[in-house]
C-alpha positions as CSV (number, residue, x, y, z in Angstrom):
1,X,0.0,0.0,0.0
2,X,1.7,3.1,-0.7
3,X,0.6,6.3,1.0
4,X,-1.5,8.9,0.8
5,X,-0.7,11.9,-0.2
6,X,-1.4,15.0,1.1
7,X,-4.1,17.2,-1.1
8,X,-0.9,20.1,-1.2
9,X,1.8,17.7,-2.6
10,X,-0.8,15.8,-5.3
11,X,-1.2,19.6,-6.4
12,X,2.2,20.4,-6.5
13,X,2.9,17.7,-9.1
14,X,0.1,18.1,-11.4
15,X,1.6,21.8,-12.1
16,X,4.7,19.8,-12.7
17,X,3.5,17.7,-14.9
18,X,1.3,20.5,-17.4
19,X,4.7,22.6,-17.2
20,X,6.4,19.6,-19.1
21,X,3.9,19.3,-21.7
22,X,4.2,23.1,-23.0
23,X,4.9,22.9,-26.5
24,X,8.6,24.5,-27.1
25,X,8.8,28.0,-28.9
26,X,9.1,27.6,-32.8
27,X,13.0,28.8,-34.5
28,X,12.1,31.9,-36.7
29,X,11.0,31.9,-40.3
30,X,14.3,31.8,-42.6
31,X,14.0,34.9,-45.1
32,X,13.9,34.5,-49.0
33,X,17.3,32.5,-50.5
34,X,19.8,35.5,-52.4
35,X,20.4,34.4,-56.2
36,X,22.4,35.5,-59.0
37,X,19.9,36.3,-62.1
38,X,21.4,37.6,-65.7
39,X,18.7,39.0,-67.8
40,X,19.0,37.8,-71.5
41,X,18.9,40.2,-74.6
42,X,19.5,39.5,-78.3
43,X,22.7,39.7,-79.9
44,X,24.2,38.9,-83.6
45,X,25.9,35.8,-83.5
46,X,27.6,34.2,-86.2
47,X,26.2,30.3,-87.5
48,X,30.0,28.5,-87.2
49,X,30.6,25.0,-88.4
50,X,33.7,22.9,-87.7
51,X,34.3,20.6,-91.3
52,X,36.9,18.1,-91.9
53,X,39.1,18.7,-95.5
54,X,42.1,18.0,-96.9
55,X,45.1,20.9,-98.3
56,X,45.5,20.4,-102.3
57,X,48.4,22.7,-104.2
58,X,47.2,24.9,-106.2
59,X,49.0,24.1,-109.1
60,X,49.8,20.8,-110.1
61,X,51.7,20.2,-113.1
62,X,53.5,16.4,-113.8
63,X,56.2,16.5,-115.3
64,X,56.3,14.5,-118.4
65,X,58.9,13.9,-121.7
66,X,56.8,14.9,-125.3
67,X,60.1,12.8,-127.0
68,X,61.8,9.7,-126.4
69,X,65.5,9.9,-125.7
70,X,68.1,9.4,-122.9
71,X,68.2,11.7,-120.6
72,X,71.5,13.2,-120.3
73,X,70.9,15.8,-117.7
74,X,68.8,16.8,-114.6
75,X,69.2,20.3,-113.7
76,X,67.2,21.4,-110.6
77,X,68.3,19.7,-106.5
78,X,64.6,17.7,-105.3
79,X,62.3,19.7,-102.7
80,X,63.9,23.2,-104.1
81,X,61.8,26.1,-105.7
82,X,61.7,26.1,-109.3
83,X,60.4,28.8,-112.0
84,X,58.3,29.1,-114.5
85,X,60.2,28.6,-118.1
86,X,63.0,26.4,-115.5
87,X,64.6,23.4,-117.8
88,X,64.4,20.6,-115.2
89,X,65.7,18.0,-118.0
90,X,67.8,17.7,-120.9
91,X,67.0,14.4,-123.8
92,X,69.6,13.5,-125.9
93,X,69.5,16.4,-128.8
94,X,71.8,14.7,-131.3
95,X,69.0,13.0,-133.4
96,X,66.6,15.5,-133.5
97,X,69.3,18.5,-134.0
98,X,70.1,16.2,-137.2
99,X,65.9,15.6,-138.1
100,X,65.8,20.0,-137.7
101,X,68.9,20.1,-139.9
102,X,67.5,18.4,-142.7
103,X,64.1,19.3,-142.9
104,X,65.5,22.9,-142.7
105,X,67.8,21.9,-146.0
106,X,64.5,20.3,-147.4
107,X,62.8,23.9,-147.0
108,X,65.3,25.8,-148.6
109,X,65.5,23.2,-151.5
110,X,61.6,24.1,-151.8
111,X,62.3,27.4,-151.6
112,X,64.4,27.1,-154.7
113,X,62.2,25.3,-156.4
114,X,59.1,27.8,-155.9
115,X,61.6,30.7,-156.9
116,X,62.0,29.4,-160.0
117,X,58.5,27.5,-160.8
118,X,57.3,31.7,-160.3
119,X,59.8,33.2,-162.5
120,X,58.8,30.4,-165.5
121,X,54.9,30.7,-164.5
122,X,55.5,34.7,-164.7
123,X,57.6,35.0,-168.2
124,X,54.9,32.0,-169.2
125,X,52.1,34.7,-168.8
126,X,53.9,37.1,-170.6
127,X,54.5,34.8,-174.2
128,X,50.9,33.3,-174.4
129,X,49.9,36.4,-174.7
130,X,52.2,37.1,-178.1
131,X,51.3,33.6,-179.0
132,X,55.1,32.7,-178.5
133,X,53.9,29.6,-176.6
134,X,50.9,27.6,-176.4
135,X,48.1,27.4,-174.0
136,X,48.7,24.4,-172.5
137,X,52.0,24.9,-172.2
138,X,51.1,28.6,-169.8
139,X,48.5,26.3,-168.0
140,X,51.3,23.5,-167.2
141,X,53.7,26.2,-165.9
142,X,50.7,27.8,-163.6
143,X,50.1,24.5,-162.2
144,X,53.4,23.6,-161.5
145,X,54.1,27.1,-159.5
146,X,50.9,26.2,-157.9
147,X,52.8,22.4,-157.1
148,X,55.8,23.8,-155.6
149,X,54.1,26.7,-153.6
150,X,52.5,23.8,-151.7
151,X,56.0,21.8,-151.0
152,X,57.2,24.6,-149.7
153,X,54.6,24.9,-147.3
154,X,55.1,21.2,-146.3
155,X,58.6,21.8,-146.1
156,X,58.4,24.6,-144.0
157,X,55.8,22.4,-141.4
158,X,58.3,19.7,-141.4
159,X,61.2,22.4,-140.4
160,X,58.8,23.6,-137.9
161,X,58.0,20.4,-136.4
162,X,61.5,19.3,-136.1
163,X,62.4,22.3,-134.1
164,X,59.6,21.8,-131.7
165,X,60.5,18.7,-131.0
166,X,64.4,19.9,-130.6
167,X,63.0,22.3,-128.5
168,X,61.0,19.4,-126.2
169,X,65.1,17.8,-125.6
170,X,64.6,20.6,-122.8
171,X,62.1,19.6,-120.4
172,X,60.6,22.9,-118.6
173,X,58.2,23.3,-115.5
174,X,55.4,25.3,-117.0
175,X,54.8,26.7,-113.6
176,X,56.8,27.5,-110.8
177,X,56.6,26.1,-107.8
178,X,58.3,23.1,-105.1
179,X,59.4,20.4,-107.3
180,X,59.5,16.5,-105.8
181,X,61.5,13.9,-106.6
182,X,62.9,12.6,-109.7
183,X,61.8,9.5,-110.7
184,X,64.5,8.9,-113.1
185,X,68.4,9.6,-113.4
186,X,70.7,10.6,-116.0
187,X,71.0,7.7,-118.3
188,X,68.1,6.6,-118.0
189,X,65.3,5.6,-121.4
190,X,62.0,8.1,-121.3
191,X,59.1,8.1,-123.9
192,X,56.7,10.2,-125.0
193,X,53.8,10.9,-123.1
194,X,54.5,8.2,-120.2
195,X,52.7,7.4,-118.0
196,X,55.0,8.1,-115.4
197,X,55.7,11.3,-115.0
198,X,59.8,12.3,-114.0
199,X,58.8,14.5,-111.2
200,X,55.8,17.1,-110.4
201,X,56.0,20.6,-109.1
202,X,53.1,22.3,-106.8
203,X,52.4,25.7,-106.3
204,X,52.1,26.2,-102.4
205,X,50.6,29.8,-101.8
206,X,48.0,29.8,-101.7
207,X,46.5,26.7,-101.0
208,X,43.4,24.6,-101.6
209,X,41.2,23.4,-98.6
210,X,38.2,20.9,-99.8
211,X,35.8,20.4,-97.1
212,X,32.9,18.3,-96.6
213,X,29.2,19.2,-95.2
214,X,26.7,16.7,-95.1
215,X,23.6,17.5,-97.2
216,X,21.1,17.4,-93.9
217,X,23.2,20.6,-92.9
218,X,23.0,22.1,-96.0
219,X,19.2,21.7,-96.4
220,X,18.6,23.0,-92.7
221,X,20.3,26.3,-93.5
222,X,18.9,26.9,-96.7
223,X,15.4,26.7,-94.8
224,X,16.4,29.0,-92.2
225,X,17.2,31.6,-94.7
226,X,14.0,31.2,-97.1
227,X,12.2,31.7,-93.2
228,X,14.6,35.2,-92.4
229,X,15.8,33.7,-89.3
230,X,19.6,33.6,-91.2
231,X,21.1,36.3,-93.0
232,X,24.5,35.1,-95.3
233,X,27.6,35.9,-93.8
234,X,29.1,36.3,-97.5
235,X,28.5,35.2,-101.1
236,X,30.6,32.6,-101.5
237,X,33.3,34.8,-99.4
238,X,32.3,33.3,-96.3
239,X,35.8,33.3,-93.6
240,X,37.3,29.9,-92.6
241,X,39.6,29.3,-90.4
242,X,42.1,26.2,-90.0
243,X,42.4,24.1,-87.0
244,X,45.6,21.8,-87.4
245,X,46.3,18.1,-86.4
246,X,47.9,19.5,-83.4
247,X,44.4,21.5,-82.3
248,X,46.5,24.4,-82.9
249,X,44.7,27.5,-85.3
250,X,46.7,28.3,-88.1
251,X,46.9,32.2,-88.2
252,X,46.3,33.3,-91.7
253,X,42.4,33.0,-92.4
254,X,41.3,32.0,-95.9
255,X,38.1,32.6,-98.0
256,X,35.6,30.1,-99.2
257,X,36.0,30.1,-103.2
258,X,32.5,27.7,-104.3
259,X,29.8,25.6,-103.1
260,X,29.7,21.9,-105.0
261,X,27.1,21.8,-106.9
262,X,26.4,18.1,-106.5
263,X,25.9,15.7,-103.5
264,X,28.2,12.4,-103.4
265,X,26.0,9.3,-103.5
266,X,28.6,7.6,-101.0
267,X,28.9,9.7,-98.7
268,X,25.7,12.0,-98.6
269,X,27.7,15.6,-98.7
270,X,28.8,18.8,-100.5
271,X,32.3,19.4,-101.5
272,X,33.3,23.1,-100.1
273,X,36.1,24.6,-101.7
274,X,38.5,27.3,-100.2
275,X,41.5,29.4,-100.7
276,X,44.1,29.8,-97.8
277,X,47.4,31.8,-98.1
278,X,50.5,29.7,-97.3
279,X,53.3,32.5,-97.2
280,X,55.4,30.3,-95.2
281,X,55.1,26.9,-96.3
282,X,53.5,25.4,-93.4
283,X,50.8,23.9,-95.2
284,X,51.3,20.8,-97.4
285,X,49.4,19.2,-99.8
286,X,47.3,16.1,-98.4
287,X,47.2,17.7,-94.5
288,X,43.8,16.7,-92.5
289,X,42.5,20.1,-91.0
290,X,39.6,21.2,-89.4
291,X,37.2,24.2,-91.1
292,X,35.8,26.8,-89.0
293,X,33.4,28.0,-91.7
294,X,31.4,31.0,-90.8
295,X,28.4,30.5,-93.0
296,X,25.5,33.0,-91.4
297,X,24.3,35.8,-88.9
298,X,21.7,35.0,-86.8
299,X,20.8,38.5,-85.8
300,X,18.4,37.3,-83.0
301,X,20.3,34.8,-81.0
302,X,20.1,34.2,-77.0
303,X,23.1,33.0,-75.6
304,X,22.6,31.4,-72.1
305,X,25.8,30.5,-69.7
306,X,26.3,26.4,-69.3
307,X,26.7,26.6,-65.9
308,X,22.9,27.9,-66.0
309,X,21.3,24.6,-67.7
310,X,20.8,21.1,-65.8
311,X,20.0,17.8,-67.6
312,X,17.1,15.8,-66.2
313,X,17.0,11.5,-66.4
314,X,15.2,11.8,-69.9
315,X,17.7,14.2,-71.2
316,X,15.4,17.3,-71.5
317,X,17.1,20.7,-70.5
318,X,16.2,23.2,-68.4
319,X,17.0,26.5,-66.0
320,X,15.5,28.2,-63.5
321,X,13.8,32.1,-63.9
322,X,13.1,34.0,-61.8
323,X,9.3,35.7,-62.5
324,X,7.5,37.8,-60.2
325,X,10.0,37.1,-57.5
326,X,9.6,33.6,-57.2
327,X,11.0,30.4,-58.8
328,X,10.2,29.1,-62.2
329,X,11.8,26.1,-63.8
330,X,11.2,25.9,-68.0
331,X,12.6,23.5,-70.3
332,X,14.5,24.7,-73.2
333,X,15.9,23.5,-76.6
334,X,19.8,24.0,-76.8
335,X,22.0,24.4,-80.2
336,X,25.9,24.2,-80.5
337,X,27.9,25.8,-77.9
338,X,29.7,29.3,-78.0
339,X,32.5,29.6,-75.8
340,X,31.3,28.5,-72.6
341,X,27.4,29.6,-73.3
342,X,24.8,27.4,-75.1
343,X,22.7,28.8,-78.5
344,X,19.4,28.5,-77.3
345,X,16.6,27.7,-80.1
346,X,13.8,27.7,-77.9
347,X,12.0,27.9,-74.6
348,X,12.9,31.9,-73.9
349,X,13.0,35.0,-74.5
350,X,14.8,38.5,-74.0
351,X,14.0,40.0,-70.8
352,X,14.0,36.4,-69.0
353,X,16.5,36.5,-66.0
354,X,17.7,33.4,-65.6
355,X,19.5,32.1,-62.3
356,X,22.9,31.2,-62.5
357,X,24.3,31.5,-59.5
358,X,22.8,29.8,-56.3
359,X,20.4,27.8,-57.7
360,X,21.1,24.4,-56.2
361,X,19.5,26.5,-52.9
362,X,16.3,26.9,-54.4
363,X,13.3,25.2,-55.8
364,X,10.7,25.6,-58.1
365,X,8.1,28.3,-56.2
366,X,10.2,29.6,-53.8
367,X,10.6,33.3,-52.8
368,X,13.9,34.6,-54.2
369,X,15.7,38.6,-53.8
370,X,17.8,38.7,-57.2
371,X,21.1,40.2,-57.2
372,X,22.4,40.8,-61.1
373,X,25.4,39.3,-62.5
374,X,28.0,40.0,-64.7
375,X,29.0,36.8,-66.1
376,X,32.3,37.9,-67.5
377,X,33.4,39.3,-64.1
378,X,31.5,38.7,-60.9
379,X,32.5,36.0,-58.2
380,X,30.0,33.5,-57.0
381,X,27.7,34.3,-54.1
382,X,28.1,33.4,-51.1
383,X,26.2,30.9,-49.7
384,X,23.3,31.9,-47.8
């Protein structure tokens, strides 16, 4: 049996007891989270595509023999740079210095003959006329002059012929430009036209670049300039300019020369062409590069910093706004990168202000106060 308690006591620890059961004042209300808005506006941007091509000279000529000889010479030291007019080669000129010699004897032998075929057909003229002589004999002497006026002209494109082909014992580069390697040495047995050539020489500067585009991306930017959202960044002037194998940007820019007209069934795309200056030999023919082609302006284009957009588990994209002072998350259609911003082709608008800094802090609905940021120059904020 315990005992009983006094009526003063039991009161005593009921007041106890309701004491213990007041609720515990409530922490204060935490104030609206501090983020870092940029407000978006329009700007010109130029439409940039990054093409893989190939350096080709800009002259090509092979070297090749137009007679058959020996060839007793070669003038010009491999990988130098040779002239226009340059004699690379010489052939053998005895046989064909002996063929000149004698067709030019068998011109003036025509000549000779003509000179006096004239004077017989001329003093001919003269005594039909008196009756001295008879018809036929005036129209025999004509004809002959007529005879003889034509060997001489054979003669003299024989003589003619035989000095060209003297003249080919001297192999020249038609253009100038780095000559390779010689296939052949002195000594050696060349032909005509074949089909070897005995070296080639390449004009370097400028240079060819042919790039490829794919047809898809061809279409898509003629449709944005029949709808006006895509001015032309030049008639087939457009700027390119060379990444090398390295990743390194080759520093003189060069111009797009034509457009293929044509799309290659095996591989779907349009041949570009360009020209690049090569002032000091860096580029060589064959070289892989990489084309920064500017092809259009876009005069309307909204630009939005990376470090703004988050990537959901289906892959949509998205960022955070702030509108009316409170939180608003929007999905958003991204293009190509710029720097360390995104292209955005749709989901805002200029005058949006879009939350770049401090917004893992918030959520969709919340309360914010926006402080404006440069993006080029302010630090993050501080965490709040």
């Amino acid at each position: 049996m315990f005992p009983t308690l006094s009526r003063p006591l039991l009161s005593l620890f009921v007041l106890l007891g309701l004491a213990g059961c007041t609720p515990s004042a409530e922490p204060p209300a935490r104030g609206p989270s501090e983020v870092g808005v940029q407000t978006l506006s329009v700007q010109a941007q130029t439409v940039t595509s990054e093409l893989p091509g190939r350096t080709k000279a800009w002259l090509t000529a092979e070297i090749r023999p137009q007679v058959g000889g020996i060839v007793q010479k070669r003038l010009f030291t491999e990988g130098a740079e040779v002239k226009a007019g340059e004699v690379l080669y010489v052939i053998d000129p005895a046989s064909y210095q002996a063929a000149f010699d004698q067709a030019r004897a068998s011109t003036a032998e025509a000549k000779a003959a003509l000179n006096s075929a004239r004077l017989k057909a001329t003093r001919y003229s003269e005594l039909v006329k008196i009756d001295a002589i008879s018809q036929q004999d005036n129209e025999d002497a004509q004809a002959s002059l007529q005879s003889t006026q034509a060997a001489y002209q054979a003669a003299q494109a024989s003589e003619k012929s035989a000095r060209i082909d003297l003249t080919y014992t001297r192999i020249t580069s038609p253009i100038a430009g780095r000559v390779e390697s010689s296939s052949v040495t002195p000594g050696a047995l060349v032909t005509a036209s074949q089909d070897s050539p005995l070296t080639t020489v390449q004009q370097l500067d400028p240079l060819y670049v042919d790039i490829t585009q794919s047809s898809a991306e061809v279409l898509r930017l003629k449709r944005e300039f029949a709808a006006g959202r895509l001015s032309k960044a030049g008639d087939n002037e457009a700027k390119i300019v060379l990444r090398l194998e390295g990743g390194s940007e080759y520093k003189h820019a060069g111009r797009l020369q034509f457009s293929g007209a044509s799309v290659s069934q095996s591989t779907g795309s349009v041949v570009l062409r360009a020209v690049v200056p090569n002032p000091d030999g860096l580029l060589l023919p064959g070289m892989y590069v990489r084309a920064v082609l500017e092809e259009a302006v876009d005069e309307l284009a909204l630009l939005v910093p990376q470090r703004a957009v988050t990537r959901g588990h289906s892959g949509a994209s998205s960022v955070l706004l702030v509108v009316d002072g409170k939180v608003e998350q929007r999905e958003v259609m991204l293009g190509r990168s710029v720097g360390n911003q995104w292209w955005v082709d749709s989901g805002l608008a200029a005058g949006d202000r879009v939350i770049i800094e401090g917004g893992q802090k918030v959520r969709a609905g919340d309360s914010v106060n926006v402080v404006a940021i440069d993006t080029l120059t302010a630090a993050p904020l501080a965490n709040h």
